[in-house]
DRENDO-1510 file (C-alpha; in Angstrom, 1 decimal, always signed):
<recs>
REC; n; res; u; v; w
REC; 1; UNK; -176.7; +13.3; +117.6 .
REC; 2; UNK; -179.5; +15.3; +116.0 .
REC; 3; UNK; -180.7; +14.4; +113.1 .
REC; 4; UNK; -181.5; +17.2; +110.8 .
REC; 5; UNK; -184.3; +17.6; +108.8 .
REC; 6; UNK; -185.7; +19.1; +105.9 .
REC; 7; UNK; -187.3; +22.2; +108.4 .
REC; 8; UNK; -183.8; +22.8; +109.6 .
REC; 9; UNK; -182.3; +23.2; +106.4 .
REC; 10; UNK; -185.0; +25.6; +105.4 .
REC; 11; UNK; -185.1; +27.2; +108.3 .
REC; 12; UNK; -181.2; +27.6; +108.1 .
REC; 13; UNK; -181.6; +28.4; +104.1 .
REC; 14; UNK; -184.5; +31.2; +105.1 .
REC; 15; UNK; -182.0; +33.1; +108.0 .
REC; 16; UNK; -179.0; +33.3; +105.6 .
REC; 17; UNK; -181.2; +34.7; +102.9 .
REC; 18; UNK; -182.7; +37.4; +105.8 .
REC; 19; UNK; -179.2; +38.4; +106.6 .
REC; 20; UNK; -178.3; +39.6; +103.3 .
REC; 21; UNK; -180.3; +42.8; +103.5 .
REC; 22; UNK; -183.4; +44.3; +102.4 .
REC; 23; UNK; -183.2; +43.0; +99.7 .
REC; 24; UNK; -183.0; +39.7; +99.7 .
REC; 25; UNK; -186.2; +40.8; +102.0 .
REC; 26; UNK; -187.8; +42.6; +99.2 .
REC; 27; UNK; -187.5; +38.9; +97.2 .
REC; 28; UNK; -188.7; +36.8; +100.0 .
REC; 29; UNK; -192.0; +39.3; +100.5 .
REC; 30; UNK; -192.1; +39.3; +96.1 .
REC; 31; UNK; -192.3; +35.4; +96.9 .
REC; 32; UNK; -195.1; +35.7; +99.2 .
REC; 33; UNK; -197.2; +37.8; +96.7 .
REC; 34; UNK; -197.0; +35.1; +93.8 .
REC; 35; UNK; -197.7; +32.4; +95.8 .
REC; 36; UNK; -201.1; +34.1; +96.9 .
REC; 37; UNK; -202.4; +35.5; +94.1 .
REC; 38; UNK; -201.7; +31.2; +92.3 .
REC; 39; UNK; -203.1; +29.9; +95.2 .
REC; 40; UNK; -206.5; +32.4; +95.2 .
REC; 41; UNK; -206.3; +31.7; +91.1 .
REC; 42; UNK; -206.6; +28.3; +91.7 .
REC; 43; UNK; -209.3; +28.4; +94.1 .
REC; 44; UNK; -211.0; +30.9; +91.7 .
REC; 45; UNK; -210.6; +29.0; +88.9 .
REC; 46; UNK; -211.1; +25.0; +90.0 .
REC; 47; UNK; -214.9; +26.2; +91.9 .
REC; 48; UNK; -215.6; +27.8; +88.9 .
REC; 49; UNK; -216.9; +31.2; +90.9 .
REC; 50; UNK; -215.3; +33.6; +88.4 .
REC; 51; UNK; -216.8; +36.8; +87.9 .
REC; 52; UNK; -218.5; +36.8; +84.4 .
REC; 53; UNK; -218.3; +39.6; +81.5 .
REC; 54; UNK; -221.2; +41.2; +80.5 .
REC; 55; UNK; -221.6; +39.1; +77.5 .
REC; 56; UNK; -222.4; +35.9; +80.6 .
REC; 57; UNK; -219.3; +34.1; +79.9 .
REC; 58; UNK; -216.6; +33.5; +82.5 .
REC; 59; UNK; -213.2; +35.2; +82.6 .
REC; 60; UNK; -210.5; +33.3; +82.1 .
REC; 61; UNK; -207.4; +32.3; +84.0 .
REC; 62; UNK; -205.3; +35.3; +83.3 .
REC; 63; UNK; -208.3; +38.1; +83.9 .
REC; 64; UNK; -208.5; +35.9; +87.7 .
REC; 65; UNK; -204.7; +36.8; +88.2 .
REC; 66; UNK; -205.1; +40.2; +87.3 .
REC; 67; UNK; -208.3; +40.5; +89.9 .
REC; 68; UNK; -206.0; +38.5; +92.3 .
REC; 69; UNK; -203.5; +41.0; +91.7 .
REC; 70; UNK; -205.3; +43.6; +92.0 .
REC; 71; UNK; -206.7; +42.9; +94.9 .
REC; 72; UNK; -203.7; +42.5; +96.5 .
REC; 73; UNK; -202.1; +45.9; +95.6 .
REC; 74; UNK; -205.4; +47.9; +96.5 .
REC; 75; UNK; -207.4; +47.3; +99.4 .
REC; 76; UNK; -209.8; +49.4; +98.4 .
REC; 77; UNK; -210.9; +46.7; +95.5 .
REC; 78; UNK; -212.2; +44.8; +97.6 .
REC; 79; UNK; -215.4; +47.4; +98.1 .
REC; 80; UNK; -215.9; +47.3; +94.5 .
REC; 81; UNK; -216.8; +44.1; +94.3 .
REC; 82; UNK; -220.5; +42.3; +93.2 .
REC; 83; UNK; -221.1; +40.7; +97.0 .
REC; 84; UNK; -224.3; +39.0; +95.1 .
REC; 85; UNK; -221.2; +36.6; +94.3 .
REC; 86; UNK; -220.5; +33.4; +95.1 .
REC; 87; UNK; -219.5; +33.1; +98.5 .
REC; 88; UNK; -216.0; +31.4; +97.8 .
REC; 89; UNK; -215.0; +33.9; +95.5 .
REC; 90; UNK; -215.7; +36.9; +98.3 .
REC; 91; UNK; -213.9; +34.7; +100.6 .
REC; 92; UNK; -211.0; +34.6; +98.2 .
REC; 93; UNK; -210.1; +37.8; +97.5 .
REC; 94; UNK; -210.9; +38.7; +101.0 .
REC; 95; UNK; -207.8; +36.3; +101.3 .
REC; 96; UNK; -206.3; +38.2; +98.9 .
REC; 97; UNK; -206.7; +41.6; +100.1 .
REC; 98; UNK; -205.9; +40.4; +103.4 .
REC; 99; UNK; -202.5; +39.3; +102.5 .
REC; 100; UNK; -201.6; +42.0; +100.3 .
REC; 101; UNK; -201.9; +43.8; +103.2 .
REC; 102; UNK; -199.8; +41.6; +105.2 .
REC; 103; UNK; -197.3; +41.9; +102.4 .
REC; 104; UNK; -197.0; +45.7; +101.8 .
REC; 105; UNK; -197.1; +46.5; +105.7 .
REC; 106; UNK; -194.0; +44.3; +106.0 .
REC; 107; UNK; -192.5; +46.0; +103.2 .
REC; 108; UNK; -193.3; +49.4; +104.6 .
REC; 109; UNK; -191.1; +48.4; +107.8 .
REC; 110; UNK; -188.4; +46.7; +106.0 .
REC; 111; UNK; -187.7; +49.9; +103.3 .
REC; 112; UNK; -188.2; +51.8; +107.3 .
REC; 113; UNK; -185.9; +49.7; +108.6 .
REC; 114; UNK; -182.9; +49.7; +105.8 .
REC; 115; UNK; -183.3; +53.4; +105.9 .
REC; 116; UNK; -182.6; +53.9; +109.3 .
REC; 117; UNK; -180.1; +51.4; +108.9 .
REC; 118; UNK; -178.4; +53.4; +106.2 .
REC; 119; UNK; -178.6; +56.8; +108.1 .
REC; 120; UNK; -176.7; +55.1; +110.9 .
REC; 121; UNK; -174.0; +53.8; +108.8 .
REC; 122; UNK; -173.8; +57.5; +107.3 .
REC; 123; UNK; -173.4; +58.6; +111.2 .
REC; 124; UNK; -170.8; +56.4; +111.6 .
REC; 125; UNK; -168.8; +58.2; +108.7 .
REC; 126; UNK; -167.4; +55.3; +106.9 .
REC; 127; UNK; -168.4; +55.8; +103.4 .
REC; 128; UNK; -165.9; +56.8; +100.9 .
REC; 129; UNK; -165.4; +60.5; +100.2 .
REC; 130; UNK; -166.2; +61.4; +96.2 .
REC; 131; UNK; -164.4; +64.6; +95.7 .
REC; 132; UNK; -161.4; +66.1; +94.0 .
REC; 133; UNK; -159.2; +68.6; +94.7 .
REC; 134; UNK; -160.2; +68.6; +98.3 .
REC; 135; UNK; -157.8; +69.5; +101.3 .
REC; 136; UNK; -157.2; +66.6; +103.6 .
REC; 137; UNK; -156.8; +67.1; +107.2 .
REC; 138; UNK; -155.4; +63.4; +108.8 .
REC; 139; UNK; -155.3; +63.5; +112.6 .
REC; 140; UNK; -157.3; +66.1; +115.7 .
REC; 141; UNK; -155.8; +68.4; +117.9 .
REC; 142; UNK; -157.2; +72.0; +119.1 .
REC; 143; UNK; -155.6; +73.3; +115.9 .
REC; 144; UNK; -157.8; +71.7; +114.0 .
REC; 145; UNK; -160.4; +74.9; +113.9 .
REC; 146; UNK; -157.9; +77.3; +113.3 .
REC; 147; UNK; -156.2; +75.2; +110.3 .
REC; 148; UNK; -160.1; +74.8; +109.1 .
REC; 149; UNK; -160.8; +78.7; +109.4 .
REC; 150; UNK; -157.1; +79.9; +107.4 .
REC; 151; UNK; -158.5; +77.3; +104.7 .
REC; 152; UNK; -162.2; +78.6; +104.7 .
REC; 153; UNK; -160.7; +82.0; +103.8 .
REC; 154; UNK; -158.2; +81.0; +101.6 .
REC; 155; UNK; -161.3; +79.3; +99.6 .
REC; 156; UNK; -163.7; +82.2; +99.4 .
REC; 157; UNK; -163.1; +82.8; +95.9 .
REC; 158; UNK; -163.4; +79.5; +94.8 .
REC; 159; UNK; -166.9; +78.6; +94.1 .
REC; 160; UNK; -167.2; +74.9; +95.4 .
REC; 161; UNK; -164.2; +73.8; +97.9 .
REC; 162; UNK; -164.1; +71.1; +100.4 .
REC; 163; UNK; -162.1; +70.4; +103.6 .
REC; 164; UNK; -162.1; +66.5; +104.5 .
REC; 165; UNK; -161.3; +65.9; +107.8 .
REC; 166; UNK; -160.2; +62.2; +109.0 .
REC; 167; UNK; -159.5; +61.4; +112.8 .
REC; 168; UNK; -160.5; +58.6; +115.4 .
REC; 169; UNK; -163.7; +60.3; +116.7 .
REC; 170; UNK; -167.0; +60.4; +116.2 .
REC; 171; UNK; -168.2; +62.0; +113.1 .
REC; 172; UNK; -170.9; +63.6; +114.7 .
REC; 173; UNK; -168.8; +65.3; +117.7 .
REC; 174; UNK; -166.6; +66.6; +114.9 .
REC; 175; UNK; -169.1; +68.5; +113.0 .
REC; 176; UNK; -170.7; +69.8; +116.3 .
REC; 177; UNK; -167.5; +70.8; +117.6 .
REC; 178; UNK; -166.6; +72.5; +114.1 .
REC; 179; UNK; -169.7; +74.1; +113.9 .
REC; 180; UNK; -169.5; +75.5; +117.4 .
REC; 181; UNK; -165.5; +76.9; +116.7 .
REC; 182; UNK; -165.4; +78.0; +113.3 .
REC; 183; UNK; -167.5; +81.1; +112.5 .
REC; 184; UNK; -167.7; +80.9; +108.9 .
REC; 185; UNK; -167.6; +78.4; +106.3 .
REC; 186; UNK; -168.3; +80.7; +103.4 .
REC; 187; UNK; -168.1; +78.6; +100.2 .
REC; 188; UNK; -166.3; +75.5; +102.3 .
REC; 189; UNK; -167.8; +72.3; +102.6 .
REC; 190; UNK; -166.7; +70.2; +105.6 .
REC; 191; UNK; -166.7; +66.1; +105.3 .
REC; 192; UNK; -165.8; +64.2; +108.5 .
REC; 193; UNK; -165.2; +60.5; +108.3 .
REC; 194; UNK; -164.2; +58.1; +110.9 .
REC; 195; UNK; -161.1; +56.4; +111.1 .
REC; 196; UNK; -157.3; +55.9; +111.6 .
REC; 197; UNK; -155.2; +58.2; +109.8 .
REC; 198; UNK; -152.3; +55.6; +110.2 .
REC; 199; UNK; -154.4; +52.6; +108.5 .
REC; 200; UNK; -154.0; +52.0; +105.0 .
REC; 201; UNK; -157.7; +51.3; +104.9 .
REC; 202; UNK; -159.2; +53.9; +106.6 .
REC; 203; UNK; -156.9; +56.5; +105.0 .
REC; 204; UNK; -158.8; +55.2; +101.6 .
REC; 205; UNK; -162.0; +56.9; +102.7 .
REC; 206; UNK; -160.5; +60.1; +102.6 .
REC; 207; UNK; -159.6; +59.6; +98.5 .
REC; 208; UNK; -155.8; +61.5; +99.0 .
REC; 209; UNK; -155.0; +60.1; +95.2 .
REC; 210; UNK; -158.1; +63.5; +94.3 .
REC; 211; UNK; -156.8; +65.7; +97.0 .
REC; 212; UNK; -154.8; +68.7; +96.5 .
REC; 213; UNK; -152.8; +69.2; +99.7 .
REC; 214; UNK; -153.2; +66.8; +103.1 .
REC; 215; UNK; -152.4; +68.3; +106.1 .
REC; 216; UNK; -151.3; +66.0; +109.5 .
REC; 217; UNK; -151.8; +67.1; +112.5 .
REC; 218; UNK; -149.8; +65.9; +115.7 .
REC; 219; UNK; -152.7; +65.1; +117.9 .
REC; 220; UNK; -152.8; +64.7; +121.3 .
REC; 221; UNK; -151.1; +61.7; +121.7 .
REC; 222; UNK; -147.9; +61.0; +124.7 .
REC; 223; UNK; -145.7; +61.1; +121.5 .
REC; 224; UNK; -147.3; +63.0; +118.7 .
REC; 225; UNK; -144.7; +63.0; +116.6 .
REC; 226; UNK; -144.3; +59.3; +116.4 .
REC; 227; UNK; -148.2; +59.6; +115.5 .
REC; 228; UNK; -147.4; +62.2; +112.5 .
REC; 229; UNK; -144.6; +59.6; +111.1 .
REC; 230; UNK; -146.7; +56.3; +111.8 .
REC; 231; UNK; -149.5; +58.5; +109.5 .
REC; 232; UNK; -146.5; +59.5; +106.8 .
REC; 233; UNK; -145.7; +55.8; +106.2 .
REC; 234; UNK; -148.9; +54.6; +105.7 .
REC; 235; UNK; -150.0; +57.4; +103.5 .
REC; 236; UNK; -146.5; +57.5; +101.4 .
REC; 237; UNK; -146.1; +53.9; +101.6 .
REC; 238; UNK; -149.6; +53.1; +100.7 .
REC; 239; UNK; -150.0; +50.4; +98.0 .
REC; 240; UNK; -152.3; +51.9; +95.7 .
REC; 241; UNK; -151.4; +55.4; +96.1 .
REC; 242; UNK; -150.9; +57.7; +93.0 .
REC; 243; UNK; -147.9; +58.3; +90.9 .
REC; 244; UNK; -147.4; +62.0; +91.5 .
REC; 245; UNK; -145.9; +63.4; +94.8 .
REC; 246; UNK; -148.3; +64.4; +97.5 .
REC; 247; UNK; -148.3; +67.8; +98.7 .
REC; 248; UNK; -147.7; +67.3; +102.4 .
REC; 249; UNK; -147.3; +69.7; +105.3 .
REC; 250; UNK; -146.9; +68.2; +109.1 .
REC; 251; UNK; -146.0; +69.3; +112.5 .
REC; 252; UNK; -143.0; +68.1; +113.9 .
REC; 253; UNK; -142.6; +68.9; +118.0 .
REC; 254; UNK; -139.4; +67.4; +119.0 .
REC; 255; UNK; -136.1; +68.6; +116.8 .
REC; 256; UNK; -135.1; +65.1; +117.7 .
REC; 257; UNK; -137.7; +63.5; +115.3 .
REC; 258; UNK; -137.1; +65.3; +112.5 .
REC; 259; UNK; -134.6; +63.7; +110.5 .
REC; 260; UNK; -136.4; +60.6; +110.8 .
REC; 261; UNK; -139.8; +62.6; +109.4 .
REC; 262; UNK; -137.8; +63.4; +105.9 .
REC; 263; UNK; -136.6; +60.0; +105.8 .
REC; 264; UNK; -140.5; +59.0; +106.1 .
REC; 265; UNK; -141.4; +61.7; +104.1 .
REC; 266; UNK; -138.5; +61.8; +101.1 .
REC; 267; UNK; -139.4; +65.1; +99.1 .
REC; 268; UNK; -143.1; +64.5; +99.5 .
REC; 269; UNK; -143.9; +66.7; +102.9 .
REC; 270; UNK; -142.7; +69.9; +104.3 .
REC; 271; UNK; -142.1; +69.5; +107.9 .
REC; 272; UNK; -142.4; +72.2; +110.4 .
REC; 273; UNK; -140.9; +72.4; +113.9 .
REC; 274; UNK; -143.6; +73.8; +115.5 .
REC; 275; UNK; -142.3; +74.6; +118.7 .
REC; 276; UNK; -139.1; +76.0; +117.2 .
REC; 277; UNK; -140.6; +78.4; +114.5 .
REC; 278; UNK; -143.2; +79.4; +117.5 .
REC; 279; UNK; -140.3; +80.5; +119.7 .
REC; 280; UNK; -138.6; +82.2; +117.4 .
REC; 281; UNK; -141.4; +84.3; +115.7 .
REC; 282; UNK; -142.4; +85.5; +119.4 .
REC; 283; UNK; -138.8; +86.4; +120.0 .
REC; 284; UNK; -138.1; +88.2; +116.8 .
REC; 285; UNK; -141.8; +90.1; +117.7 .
REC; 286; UNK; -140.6; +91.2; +121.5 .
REC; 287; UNK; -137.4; +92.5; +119.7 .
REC; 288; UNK; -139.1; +94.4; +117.1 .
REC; 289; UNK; -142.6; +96.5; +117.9 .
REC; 290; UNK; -145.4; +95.8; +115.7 .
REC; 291; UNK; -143.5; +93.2; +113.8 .
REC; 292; UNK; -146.6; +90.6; +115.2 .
REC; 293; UNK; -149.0; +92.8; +112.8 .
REC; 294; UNK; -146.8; +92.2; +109.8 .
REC; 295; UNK; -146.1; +88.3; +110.6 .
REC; 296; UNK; -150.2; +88.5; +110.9 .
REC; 297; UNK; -151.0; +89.7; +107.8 .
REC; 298; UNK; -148.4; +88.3; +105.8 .
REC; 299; UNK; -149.2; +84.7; +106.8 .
REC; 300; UNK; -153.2; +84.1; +107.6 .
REC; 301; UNK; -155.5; +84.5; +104.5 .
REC; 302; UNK; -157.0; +88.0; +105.5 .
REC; 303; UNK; -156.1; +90.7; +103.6 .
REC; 304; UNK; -152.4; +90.2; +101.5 .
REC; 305; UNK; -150.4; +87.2; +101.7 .
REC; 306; UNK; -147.7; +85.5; +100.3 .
REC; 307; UNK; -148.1; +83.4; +96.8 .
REC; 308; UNK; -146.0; +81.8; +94.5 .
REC; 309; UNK; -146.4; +82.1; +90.7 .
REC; 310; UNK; -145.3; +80.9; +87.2 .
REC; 311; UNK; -145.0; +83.5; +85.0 .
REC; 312; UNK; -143.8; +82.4; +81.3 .
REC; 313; UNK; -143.5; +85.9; +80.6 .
REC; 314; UNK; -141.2; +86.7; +82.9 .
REC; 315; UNK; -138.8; +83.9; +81.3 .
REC; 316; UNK; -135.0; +85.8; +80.7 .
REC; 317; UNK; -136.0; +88.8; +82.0 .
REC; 318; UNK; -133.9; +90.2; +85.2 .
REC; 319; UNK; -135.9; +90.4; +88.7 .
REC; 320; UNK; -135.6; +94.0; +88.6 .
REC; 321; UNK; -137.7; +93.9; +85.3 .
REC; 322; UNK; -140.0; +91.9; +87.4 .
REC; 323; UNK; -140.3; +94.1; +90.4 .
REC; 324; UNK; -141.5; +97.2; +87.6 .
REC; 325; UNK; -144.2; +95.0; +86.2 .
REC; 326; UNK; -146.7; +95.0; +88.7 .
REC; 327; UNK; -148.9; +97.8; +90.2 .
REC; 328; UNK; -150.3; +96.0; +92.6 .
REC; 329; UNK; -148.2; +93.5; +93.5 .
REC; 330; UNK; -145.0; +93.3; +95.6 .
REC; 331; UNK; -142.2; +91.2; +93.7 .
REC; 332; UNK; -140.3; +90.0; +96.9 .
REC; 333; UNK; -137.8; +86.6; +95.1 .
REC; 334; UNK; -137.8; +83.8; +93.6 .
REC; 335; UNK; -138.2; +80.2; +93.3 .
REC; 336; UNK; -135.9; +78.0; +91.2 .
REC; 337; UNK; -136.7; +74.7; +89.8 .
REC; 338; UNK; -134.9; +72.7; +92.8 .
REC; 339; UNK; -137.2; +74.3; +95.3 .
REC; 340; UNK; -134.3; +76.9; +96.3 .
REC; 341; UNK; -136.4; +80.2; +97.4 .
REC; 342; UNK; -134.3; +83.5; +96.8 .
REC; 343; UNK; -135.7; +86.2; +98.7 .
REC; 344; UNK; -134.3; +89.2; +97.4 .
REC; 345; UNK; -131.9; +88.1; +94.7 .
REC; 346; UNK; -129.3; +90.4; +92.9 .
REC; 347; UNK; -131.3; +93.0; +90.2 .
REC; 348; UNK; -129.4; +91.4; +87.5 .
REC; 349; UNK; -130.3; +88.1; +87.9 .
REC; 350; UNK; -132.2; +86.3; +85.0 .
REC; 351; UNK; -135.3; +84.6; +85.5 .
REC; 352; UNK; -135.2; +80.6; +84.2 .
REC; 353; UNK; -137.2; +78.5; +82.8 .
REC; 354; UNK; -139.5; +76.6; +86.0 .
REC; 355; UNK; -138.4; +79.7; +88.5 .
REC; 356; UNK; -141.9; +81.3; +90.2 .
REC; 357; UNK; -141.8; +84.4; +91.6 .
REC; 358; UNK; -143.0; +84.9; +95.3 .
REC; 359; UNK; -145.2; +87.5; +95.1 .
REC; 360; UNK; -147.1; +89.7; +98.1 .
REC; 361; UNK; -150.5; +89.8; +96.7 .
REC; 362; UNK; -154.6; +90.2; +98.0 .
</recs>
């Protein structure tokens, strides 16, 4: 068996202090510098070669660690010296200058290398997203640009909004990909970050306790939709979520799935049966001719759409008050307190406290 001795255990000391990061570096090169500047002190100071003021006495032991110093930061001090010296003093803050040099150059490449360091870890898109009020996109598909462009234009009167976008690819394809797809980003920051929206941990990067509204996308996947519920669990069932209700909307392909989905999802998502509601708005358009331009402007962000809107004033008056209020505005129901929408209720009936109207606005 080998026996070890004191070099191991300094050697082994020395690597597991260089594996901490630059700066544990930073301490080791700080060590360096002491030790030579006390060592060229003491070399200084025990020959007696000191430098003397211009009164002929000596300086003293401080003034030598200051030159030592000195020497050691600037290279340069070395030209100012008095070679008429003693020889042993040139020679020792030669040493000096020499090593400062050594010294500074390795600091140089270790600040070199923790920055590169850092800008790949920033590649990788695994650092937590700081922001608040964001809209959270969980999961990739081919929908992902046209979700991102209805939100980009929905955000153009809002002076600083951000989309956050979290799927298991590379950050850098994503922002290459959204770049090349989506025209315009107006006021609309985009923040990719690497991960799996159906980890607890990597959903944490996203921050959905600041976000205002997530949406989850089906993917890709043989079975998207067990994707989009595997994703509801751990984002509703997530430990250190936040108190309120999320504001959730997900795809749902298979009718089959979806009663399971508002199990998952309780009163915290609004599920849509994508394949469903597609079928039937392209039937409804063949029956009726030019129906497709009203479905089009009603429901992307160009132009009018469709909002929802608390109006205190409007509390106890009847909806037909409500339709003569606004010029510009089309009054077309209401929404009561247990999320019942009304389209076109009776004239007489009274607004309550916590109903919103559903308003066609720009």
């Amino acid at each position: 068996m080998k026996k070890i001795t004191f070099a191991d255990r300094f050697r082994y000391f020395f690597d597991n202090t260089m594996s901490r990061g630059p700066i544990a570096l930073i301490g080791w090169l700080a060590v360096v510098t002491l030790v030579l500047i006390i060592c060229v002190t003491l070399i200084v100071s025990l020959t007696g070669v000191s430098p003397q003021r211009d009164d002929g006495t000596s300086l003293n032991s401080i003034e030598v660690v200051w030159l030592s110093f000195m020497h050691a930061m600037d290279a340069g001090a070395l030209g100012g010296d008095d070679f008429r010296s003693s020889g042993v003093f040139i020679a020792a803050m030669t040493i000096a200058t020499f090593g400062g040099i050594f010294v500074f150059s390795t600091l140089i490449g270790v600040m070199t290398s923790s920055i590169e360091t850092r800008l790949e870890e920033l590649r990788k898109g695994r650092s937590f997203v700081v922001e608040k009020n964001h809209t959270l996109i969980l999961g990739w598909s081919s929908q992902v640009f046209s979700v991102i462009s209805e939100l980009v234009a929905a955000n153009a009167s809002q002076a600083r909004s951000c989309i956050v976008v979290l799927a298991e690819k590379d950050k850098v394809e994503m922002e290459d990909e959204i770049r090349a797809r989506v025209d315009e980003m107006g006021n609309t920051r985009i923040v990719c970050r690497t991960g799996s929206p159906m980890d607890m941990s990597d959903i944490e990067i996203a921050n959905p306790n600041s976000a205002r509204s997530i949406v989850i996308l089906s993917g890709e996947a043989d079975d998207p939709d067990a994707h989009v519920i595997k994703i509801l669990l751990a984002l509703i069932n997530h430990p250190r979520r936040r108190p309120q209700p999320y504001h959730i909307v997900a795809e749902i392909r298979d009718s089959h799935n979806l009663e399971v989905a508002r199990m998952v999802a309780r009163d915290e998502a609004q599920l849509i049966l994508v394949g469903d509601l597609i079928s039937r708005i392209a039937v409804q358009t063949c029956r009726q001719s030019g129906l497709s331009v009203v479905y089009t402007e009603l429901l992307d962000f160009g132009g009018d759409e469709i909002y929802f809107k608390d109006e205190p004033s409007l509390i106890d008056k009847t909806f037909a008050d409500a339709l003569m209020i606004y010029e510009k505005t089309a009054v077309m129901g209401l929404v009561q307190a247990d999320n019942k929408v009304l389209l076109n209720p009776p004239m007489d009936r009274h607004i309550a406290s916590g109903d919103k109207i559903v308003v066609i606005a720009e």
